[in-house]
Each structure stands twice: as C-alpha cells, then as structure tokens.
CHARMM internal coordinates of N, CA and C (Angstrom, degrees):
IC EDIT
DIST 1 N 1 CA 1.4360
DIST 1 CA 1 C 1.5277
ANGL 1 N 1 CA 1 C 107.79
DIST 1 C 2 N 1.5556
ANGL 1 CA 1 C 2 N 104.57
DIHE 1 N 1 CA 1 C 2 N 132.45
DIST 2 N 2 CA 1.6998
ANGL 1 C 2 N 2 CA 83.28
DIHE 1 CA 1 C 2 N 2 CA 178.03
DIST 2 CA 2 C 1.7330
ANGL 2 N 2 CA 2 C 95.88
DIHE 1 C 2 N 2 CA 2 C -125.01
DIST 2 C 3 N 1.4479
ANGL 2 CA 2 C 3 N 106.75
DIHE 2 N 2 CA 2 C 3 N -176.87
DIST 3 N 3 CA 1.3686
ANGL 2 C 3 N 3 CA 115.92
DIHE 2 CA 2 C 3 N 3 CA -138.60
DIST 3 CA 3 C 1.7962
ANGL 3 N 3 CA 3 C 99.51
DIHE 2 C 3 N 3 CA 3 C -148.06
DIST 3 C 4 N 1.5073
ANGL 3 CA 3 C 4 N 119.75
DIHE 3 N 3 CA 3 C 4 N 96.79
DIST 4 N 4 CA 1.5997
ANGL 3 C 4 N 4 CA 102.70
DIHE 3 CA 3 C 4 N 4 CA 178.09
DIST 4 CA 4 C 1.6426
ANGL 4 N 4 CA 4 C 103.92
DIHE 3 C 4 N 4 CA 4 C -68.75
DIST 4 C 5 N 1.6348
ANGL 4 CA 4 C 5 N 123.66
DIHE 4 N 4 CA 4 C 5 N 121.57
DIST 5 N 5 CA 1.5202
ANGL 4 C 5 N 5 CA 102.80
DIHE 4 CA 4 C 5 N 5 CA 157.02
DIST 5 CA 5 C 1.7458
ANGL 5 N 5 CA 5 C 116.01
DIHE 4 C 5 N 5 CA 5 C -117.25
DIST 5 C 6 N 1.4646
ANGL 5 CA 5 C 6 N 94.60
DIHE 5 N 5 CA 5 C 6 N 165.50
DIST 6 N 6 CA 1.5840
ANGL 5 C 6 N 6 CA 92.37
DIHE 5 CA 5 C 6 N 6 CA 178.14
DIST 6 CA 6 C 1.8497
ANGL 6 N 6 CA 6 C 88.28
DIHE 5 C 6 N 6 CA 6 C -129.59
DIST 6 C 7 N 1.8743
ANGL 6 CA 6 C 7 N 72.58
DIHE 6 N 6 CA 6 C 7 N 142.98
DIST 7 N 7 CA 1.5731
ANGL 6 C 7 N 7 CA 86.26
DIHE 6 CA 6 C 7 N 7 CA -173.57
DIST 7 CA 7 C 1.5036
ANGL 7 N 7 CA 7 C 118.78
DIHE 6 C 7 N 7 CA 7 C -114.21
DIST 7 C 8 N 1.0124
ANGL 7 CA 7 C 8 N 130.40
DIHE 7 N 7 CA 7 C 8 N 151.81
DIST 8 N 8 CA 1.2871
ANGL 7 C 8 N 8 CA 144.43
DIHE 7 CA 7 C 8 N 8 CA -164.50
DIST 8 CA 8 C 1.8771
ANGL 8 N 8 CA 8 C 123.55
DIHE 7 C 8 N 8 CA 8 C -151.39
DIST 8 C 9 N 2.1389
ANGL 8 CA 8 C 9 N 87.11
DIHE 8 N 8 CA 8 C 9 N 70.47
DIST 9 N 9 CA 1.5062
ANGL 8 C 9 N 9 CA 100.14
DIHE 8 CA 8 C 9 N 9 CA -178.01
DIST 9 CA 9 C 1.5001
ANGL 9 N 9 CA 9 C 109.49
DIHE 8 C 9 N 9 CA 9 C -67.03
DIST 9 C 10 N 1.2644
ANGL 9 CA 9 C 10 N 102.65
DIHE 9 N 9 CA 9 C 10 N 168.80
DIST 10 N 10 CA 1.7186
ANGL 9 C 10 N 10 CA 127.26
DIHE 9 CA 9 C 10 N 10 CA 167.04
DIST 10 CA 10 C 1.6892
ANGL 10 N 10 CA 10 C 100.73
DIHE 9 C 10 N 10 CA 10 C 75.46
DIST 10 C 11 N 0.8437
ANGL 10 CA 10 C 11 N 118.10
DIHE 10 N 10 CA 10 C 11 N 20.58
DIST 11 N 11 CA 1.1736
ANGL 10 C 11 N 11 CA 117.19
DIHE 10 CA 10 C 11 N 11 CA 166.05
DIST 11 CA 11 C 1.8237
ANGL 11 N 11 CA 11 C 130.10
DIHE 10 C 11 N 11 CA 11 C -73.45
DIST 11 C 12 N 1.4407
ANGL 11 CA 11 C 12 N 118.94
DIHE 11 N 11 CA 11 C 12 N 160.28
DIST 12 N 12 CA 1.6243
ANGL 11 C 12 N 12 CA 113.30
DIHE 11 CA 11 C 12 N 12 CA -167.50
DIST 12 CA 12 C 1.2572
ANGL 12 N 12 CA 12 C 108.21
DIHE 11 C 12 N 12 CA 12 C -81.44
DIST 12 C 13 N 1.6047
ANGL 12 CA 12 C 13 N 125.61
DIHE 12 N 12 CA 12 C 13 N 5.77
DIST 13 N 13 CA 1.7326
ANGL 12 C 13 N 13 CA 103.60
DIHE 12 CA 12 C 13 N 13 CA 176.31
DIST 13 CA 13 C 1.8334
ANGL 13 N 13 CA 13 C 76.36
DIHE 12 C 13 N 13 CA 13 C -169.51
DIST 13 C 14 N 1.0358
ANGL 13 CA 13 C 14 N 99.73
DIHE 13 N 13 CA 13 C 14 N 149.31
DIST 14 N 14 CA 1.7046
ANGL 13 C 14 N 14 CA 129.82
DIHE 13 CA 13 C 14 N 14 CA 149.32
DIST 14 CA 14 C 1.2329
ANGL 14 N 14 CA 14 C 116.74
DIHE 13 C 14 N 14 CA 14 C -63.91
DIST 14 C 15 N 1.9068
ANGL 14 CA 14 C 15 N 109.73
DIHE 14 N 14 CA 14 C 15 N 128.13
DIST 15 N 15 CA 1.6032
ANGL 14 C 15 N 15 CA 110.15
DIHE 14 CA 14 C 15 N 15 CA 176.89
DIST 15 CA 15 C 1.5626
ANGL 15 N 15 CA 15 C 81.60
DIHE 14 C 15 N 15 CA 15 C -178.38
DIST 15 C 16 N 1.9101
ANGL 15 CA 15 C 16 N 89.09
DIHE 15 N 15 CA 15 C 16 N 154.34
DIST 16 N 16 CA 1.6870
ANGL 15 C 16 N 16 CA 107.01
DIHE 15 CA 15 C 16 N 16 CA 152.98
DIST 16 CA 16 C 1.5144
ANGL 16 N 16 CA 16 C 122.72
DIHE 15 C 16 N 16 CA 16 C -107.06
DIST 16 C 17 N 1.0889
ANGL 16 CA 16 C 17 N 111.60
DIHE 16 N 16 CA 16 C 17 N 152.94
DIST 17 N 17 CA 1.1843
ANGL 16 C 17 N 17 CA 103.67
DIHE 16 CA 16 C 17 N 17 CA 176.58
DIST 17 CA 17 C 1.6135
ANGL 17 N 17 CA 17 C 113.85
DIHE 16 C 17 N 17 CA 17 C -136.85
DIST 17 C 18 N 1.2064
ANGL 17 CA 17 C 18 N 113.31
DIHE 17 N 17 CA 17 C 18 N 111.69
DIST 18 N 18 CA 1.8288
ANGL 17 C 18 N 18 CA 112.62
DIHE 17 CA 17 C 18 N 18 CA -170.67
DIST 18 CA 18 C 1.4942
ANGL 18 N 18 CA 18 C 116.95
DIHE 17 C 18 N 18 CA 18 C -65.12
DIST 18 C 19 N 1.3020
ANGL 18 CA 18 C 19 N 119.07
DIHE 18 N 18 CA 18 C 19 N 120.33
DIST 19 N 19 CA 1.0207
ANGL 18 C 19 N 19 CA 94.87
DIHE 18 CA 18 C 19 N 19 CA -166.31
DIST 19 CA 19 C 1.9797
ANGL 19 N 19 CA 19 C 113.67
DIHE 18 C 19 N 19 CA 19 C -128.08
DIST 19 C 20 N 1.2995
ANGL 19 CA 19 C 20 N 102.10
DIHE 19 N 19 CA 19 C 20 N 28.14
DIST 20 N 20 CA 0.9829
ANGL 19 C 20 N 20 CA 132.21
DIHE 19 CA 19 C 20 N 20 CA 129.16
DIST 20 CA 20 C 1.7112
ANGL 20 N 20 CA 20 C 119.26
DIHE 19 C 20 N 20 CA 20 C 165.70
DIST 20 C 21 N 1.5219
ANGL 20 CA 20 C 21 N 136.83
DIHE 20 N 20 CA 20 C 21 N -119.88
DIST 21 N 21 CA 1.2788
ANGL 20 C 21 N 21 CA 127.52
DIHE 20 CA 20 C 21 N 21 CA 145.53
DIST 21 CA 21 C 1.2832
ANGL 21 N 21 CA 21 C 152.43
DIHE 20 C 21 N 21 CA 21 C -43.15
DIST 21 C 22 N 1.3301
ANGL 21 CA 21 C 22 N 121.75
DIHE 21 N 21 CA 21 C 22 N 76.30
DIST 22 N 22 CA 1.3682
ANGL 21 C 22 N 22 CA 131.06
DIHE 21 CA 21 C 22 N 22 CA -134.80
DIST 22 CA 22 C 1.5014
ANGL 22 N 22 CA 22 C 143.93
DIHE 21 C 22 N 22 CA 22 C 21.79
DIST 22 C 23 N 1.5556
ANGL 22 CA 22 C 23 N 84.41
DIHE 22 N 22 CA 22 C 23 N 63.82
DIST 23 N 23 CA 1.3260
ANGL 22 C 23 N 23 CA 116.06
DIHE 22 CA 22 C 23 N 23 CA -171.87
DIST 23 CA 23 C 1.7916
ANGL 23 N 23 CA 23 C 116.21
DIHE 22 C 23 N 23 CA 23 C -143.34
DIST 23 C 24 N 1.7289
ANGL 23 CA 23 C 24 N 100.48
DIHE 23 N 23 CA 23 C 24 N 107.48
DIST 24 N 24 CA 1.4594
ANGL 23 C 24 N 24 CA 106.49
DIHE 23 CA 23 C 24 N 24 CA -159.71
DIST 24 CA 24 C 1.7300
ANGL 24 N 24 CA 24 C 107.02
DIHE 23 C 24 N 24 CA 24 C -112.76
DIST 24 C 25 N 0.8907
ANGL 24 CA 24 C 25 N 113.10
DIHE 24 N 24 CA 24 C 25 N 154.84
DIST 25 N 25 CA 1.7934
ANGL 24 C 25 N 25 CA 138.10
DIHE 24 CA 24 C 25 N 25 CA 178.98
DIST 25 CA 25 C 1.3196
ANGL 25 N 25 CA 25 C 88.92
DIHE 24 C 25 N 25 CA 25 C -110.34
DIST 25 C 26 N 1.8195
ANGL 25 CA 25 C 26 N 122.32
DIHE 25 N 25 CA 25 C 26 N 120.79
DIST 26 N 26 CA 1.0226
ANGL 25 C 26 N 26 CA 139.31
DIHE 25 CA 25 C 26 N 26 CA 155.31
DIST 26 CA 26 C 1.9347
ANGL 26 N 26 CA 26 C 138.20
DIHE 25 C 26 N 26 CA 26 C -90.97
DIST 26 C 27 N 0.7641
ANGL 26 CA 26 C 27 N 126.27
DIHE 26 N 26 CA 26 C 27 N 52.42
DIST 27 N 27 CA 1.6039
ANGL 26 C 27 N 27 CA 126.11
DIHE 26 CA 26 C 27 N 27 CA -153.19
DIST 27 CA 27 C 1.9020
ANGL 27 N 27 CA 27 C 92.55
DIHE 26 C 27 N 27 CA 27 C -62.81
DIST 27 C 28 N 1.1353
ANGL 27 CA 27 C 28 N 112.32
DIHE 27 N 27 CA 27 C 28 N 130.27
DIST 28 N 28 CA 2.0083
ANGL 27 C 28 N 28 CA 128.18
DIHE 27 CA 27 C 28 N 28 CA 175.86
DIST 28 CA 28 C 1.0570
ANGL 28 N 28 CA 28 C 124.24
DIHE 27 C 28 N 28 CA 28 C -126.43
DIST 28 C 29 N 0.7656
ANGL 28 CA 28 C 29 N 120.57
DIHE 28 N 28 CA 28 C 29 N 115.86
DIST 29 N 29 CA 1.9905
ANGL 28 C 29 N 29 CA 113.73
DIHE 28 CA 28 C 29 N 29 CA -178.52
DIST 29 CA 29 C 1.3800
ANGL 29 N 29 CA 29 C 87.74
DIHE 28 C 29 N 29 CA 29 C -51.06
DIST 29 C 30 N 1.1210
ANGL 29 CA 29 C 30 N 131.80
DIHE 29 N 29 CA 29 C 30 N -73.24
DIST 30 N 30 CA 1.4602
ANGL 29 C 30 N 30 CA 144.57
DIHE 29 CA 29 C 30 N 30 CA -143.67
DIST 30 CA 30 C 1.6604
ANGL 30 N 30 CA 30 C 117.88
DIHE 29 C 30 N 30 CA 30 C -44.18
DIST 30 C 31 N 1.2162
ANGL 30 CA 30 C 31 N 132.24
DIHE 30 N 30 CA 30 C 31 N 120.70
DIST 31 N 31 CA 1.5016
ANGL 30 C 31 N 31 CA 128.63
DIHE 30 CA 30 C 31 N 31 CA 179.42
DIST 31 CA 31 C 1.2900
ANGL 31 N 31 CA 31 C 88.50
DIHE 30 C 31 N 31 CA 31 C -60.60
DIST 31 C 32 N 1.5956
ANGL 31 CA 31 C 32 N 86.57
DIHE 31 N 31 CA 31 C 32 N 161.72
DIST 32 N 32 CA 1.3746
ANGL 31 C 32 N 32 CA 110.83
DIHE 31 CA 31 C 32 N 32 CA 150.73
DIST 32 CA 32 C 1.8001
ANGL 32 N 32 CA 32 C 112.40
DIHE 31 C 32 N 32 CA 32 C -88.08
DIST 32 C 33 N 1.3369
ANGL 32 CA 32 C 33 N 109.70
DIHE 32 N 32 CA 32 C 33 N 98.76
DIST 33 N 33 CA 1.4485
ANGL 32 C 33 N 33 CA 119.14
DIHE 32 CA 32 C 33 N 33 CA -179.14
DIST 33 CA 33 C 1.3158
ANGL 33 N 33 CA 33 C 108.60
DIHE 32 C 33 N 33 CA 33 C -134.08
DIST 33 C 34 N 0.9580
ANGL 33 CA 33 C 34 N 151.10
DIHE 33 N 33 CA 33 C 34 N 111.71
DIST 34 N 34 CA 1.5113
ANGL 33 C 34 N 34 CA 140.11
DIHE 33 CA 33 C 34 N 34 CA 167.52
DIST 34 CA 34 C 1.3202
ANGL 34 N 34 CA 34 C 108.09
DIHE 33 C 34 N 34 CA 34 C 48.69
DIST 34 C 35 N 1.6486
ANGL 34 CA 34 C 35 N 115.53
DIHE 34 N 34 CA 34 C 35 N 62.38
DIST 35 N 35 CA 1.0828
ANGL 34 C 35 N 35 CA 123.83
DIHE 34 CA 34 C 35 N 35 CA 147.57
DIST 35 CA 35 C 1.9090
ANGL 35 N 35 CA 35 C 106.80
DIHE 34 C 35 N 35 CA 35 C 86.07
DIST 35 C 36 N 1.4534
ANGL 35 CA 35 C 36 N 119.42
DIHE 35 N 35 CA 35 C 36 N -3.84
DIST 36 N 36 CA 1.1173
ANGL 35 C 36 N 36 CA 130.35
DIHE 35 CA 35 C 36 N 36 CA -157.94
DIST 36 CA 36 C 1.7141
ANGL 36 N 36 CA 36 C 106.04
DIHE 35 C 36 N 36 CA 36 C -70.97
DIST 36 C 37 N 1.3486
ANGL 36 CA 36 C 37 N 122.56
DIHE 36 N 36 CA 36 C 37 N -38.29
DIST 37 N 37 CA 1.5818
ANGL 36 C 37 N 37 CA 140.01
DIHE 36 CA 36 C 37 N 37 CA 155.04
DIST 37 CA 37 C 1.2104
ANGL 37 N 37 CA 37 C 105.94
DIHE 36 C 37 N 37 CA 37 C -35.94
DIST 37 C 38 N 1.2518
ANGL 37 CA 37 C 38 N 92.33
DIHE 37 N 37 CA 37 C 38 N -66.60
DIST 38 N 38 CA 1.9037
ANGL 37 C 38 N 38 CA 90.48
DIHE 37 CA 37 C 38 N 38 CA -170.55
DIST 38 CA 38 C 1.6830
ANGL 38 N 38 CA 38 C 125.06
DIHE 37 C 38 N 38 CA 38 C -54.76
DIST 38 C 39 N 1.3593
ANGL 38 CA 38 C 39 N 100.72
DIHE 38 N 38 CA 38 C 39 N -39.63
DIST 39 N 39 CA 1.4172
ANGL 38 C 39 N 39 CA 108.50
DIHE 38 CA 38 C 39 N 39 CA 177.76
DIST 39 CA 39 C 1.0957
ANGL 39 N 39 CA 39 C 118.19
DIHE 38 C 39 N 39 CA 39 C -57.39
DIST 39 C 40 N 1.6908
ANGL 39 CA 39 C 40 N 114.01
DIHE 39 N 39 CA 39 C 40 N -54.88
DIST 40 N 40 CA 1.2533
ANGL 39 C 40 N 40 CA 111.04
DIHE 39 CA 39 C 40 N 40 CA -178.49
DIST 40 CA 40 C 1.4620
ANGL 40 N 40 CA 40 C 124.72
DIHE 39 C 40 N 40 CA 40 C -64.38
DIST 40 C 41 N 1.3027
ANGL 40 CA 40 C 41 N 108.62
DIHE 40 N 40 CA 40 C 41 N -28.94
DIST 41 N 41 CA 1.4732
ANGL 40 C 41 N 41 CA 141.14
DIHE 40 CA 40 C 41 N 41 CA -171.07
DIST 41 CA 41 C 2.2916
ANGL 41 N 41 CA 41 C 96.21
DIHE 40 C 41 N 41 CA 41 C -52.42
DIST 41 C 42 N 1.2909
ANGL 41 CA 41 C 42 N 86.38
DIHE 41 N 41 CA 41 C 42 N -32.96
DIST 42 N 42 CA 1.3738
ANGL 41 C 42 N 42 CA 103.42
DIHE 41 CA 41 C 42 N 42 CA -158.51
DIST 42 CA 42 C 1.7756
ANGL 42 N 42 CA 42 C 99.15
DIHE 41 C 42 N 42 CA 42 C -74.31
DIST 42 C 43 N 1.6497
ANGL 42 CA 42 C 43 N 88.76
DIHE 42 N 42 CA 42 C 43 N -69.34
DIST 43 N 43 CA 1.2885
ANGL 42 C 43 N 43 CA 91.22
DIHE 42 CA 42 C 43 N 43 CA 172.84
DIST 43 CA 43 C 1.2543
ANGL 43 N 43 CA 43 C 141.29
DIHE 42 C 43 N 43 CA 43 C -78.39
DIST 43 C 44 N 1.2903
ANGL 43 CA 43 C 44 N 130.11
DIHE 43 N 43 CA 43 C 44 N 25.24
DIST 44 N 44 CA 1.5058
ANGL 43 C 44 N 44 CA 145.66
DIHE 43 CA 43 C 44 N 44 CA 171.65
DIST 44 CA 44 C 1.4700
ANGL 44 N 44 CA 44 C 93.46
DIHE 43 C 44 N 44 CA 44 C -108.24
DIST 44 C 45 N 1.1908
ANGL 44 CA 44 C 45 N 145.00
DIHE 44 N 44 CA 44 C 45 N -41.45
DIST 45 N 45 CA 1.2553
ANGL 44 C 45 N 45 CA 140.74
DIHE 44 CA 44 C 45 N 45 CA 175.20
DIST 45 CA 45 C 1.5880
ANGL 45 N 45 CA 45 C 113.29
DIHE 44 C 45 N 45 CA 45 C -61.39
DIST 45 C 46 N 1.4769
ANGL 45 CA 45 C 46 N 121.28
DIHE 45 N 45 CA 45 C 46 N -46.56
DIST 46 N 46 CA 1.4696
ANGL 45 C 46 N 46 CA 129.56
DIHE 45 CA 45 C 46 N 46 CA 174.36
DIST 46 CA 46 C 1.3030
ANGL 46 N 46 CA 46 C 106.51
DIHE 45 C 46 N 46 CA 46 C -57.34
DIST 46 C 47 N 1.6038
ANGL 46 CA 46 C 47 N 126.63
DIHE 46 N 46 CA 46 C 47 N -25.82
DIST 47 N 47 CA 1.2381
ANGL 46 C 47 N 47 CA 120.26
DIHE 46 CA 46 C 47 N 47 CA 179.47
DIST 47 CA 47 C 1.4355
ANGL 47 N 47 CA 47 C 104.28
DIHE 46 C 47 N 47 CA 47 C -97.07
DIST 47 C 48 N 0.9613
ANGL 47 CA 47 C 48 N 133.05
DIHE 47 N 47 CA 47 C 48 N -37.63
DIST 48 N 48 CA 1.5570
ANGL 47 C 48 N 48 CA 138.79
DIHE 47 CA 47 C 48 N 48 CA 158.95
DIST 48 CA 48 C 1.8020
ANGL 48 N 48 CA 48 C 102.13
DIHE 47 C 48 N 48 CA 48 C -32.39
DIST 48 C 49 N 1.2446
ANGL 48 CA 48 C 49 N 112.57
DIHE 48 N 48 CA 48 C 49 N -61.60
DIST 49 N 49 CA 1.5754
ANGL 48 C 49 N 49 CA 109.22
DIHE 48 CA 48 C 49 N 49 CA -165.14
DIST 49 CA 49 C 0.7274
ANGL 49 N 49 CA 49 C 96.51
DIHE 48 C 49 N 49 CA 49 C -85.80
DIST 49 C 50 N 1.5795
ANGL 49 CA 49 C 50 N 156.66
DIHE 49 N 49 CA 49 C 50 N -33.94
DIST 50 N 50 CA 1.4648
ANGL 49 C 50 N 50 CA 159.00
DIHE 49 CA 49 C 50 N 50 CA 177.37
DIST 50 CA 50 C 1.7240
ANGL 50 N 50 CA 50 C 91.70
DIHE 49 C 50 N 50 CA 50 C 106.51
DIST 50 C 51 N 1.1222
ANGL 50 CA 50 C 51 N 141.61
DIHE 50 N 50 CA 50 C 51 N 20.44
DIST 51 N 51 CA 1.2149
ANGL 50 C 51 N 51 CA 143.22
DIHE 50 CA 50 C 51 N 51 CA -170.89
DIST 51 CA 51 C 1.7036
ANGL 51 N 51 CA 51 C 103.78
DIHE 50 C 51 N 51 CA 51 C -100.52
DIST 51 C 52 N 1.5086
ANGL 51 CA 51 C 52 N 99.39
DIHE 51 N 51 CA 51 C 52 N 158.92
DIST 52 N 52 CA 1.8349
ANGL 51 C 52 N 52 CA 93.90
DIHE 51 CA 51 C 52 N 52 CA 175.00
DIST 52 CA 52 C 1.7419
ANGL 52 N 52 CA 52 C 108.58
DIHE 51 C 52 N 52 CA 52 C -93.66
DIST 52 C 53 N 1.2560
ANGL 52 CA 52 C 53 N 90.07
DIHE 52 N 52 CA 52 C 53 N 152.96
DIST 53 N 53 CA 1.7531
ANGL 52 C 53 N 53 CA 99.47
DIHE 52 CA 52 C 53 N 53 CA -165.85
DIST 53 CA 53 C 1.8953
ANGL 53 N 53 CA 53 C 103.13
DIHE 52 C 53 N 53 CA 53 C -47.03
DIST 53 C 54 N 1.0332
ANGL 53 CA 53 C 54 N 100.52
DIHE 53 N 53 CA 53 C 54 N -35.62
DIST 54 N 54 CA 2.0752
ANGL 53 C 54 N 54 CA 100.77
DIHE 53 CA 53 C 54 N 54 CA -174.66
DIST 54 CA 54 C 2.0569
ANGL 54 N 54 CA 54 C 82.46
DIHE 53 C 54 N 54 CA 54 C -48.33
DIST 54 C 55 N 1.0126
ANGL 54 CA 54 C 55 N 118.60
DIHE 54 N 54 CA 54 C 55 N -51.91
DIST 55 N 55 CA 1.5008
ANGL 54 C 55 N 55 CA 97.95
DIHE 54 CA 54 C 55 N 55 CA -143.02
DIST 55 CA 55 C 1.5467
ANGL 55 N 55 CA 55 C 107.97
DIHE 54 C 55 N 55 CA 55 C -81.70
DIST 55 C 56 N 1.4426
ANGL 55 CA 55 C 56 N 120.07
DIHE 55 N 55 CA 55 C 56 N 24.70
DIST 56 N 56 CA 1.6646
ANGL 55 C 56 N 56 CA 123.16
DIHE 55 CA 55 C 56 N 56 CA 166.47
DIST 56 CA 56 C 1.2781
ANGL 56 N 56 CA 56 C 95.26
DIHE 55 C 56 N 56 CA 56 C -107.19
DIST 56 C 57 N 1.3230
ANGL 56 CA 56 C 57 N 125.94
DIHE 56 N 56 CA 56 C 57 N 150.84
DIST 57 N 57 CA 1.2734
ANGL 56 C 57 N 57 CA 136.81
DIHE 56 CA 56 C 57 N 57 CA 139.21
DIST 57 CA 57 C 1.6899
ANGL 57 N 57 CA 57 C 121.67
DIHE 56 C 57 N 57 CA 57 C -140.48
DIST 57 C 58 N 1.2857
ANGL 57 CA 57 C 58 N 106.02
DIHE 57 N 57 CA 57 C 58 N 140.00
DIST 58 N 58 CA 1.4831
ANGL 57 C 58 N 58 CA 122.29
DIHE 57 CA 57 C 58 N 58 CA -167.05
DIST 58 CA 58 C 1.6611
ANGL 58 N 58 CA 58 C 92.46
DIHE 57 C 58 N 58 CA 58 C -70.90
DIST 58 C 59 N 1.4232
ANGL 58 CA 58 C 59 N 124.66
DIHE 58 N 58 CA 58 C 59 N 125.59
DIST 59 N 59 CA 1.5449
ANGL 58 C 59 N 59 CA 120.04
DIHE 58 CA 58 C 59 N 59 CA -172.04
DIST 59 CA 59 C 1.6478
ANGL 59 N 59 CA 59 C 98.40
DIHE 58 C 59 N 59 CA 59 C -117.45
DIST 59 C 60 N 1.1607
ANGL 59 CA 59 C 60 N 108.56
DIHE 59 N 59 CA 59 C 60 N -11.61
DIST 60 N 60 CA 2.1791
ANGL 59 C 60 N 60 CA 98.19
DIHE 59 CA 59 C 60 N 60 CA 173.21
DIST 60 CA 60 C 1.9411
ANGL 60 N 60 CA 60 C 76.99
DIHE 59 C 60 N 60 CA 60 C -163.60
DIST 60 C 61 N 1.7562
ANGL 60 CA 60 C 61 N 76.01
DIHE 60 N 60 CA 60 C 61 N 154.78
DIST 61 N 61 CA 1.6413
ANGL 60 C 61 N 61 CA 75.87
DIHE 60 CA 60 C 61 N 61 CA 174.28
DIST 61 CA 61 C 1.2529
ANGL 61 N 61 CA 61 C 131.47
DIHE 60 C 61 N 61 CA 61 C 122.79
DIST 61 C 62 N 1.6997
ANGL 61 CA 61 C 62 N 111.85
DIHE 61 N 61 CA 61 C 62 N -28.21
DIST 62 N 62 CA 0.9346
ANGL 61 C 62 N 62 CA 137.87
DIHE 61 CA 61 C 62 N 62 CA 176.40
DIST 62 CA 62 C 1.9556
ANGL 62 N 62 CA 62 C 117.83
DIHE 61 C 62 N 62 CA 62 C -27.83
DIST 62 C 63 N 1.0810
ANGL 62 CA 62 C 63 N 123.84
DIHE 62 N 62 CA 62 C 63 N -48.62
DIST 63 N 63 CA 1.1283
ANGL 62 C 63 N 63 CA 126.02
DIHE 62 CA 62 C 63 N 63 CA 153.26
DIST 63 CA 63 C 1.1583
ANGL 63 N 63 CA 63 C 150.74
DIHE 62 C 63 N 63 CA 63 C -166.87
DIST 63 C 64 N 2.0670
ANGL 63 CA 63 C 64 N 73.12
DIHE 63 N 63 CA 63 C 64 N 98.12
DIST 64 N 64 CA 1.2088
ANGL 63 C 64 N 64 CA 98.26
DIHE 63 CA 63 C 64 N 64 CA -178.72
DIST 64 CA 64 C 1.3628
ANGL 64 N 64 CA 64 C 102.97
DIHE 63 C 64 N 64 CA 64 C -167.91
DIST 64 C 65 N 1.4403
ANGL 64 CA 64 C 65 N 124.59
DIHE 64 N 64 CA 64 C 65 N 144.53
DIST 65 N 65 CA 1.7097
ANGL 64 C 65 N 65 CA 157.66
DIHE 64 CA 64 C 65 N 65 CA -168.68
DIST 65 CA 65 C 2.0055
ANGL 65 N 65 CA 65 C 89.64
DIHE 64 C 65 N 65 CA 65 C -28.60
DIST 65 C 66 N 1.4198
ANGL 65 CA 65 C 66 N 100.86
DIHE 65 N 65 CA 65 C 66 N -57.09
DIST 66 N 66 CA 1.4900
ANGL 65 C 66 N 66 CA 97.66
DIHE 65 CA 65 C 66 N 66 CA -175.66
DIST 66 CA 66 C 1.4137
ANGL 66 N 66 CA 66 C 129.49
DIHE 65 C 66 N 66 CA 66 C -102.64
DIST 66 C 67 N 1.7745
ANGL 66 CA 66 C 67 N 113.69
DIHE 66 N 66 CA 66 C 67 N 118.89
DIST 67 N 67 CA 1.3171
ANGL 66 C 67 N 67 CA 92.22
DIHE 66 CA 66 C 67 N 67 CA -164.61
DIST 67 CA 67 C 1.4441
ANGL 67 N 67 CA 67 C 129.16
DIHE 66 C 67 N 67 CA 67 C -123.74
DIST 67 C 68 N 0.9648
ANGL 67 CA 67 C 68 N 138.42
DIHE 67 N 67 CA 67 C 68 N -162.86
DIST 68 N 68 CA 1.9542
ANGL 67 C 68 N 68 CA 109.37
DIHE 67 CA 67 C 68 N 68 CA 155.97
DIST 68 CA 68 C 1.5423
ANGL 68 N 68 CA 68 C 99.46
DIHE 67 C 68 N 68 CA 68 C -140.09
DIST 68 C 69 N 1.5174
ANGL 68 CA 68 C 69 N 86.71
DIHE 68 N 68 CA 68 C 69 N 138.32
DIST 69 N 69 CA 1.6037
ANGL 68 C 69 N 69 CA 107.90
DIHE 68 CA 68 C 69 N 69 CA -156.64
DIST 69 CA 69 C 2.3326
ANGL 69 N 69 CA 69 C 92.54
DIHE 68 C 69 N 69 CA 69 C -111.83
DIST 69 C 70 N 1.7731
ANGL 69 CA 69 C 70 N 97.03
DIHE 69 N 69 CA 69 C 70 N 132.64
DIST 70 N 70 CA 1.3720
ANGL 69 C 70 N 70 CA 77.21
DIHE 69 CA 69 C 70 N 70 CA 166.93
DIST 70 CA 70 C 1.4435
ANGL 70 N 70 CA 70 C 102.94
DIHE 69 C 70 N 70 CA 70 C -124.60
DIST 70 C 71 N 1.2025
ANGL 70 CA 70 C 71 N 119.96
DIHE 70 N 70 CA 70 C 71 N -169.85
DIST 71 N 71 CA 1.5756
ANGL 70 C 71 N 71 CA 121.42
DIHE 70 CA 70 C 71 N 71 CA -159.50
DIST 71 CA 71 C 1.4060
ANGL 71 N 71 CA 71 C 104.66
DIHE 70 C 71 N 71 CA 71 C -159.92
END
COOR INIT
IC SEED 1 N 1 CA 1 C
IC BUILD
C-alpha cells in the first residue's frame, strides 16, 4: 500500500494527520539533519500502522518535505 506524506520536521509535538485518501500530514520533533526526519518519520508510522519499522520504506522523497511511503 503506498501512502503520499508531507512532512513537517522540528515541530513542538508528534502527530498524523489524514489528510485525505492515502494521503498523510506528518508533524516530528526531529530535524531534518542527517537523516534524523526520516527515522523518526519511519517509526511513528510503524506505530501508526501497528506494523514493524522493516516493513515501511520511503520509495521517492528521500530529501525532501514530500514523500511516498510504501507499506
């Protein structure tokens, strides 16, 4: 299943927000610094789907705000 998200690091609290047909709003504390977005990006979603982090991977996007996530 894949998933357009737009992300929105450095922010004051962690959350998703659906923002419509598989299409998600990400809020991360985490900069984007050496990959630090992505990680977290990863694992707030694995807990979101109830899935383990191996089974997301970022497939375009890598760096940059918008990405597409498959699952």
């Amino acid at each position: 299943m894949k998933y357009a998200i737009i992300v929105k690091p450095g922010t004051s609290q962690e959350k998703i927000v659906e923002s419509g047909d598989h299409e998600l709003t990400v809020y991360l504390r985490a900069k984007p610094h050496d990959g630090e977005a992505n990680t977290a990006l990863i694992k707030l979603l694995a807990k979101y789907f109830d899935v383990p982090k191996t089974a997301i991977k970022i497939t375009h996007g890598h760096k940059s705000r918008t990405k597409t996530i498959e699952i």
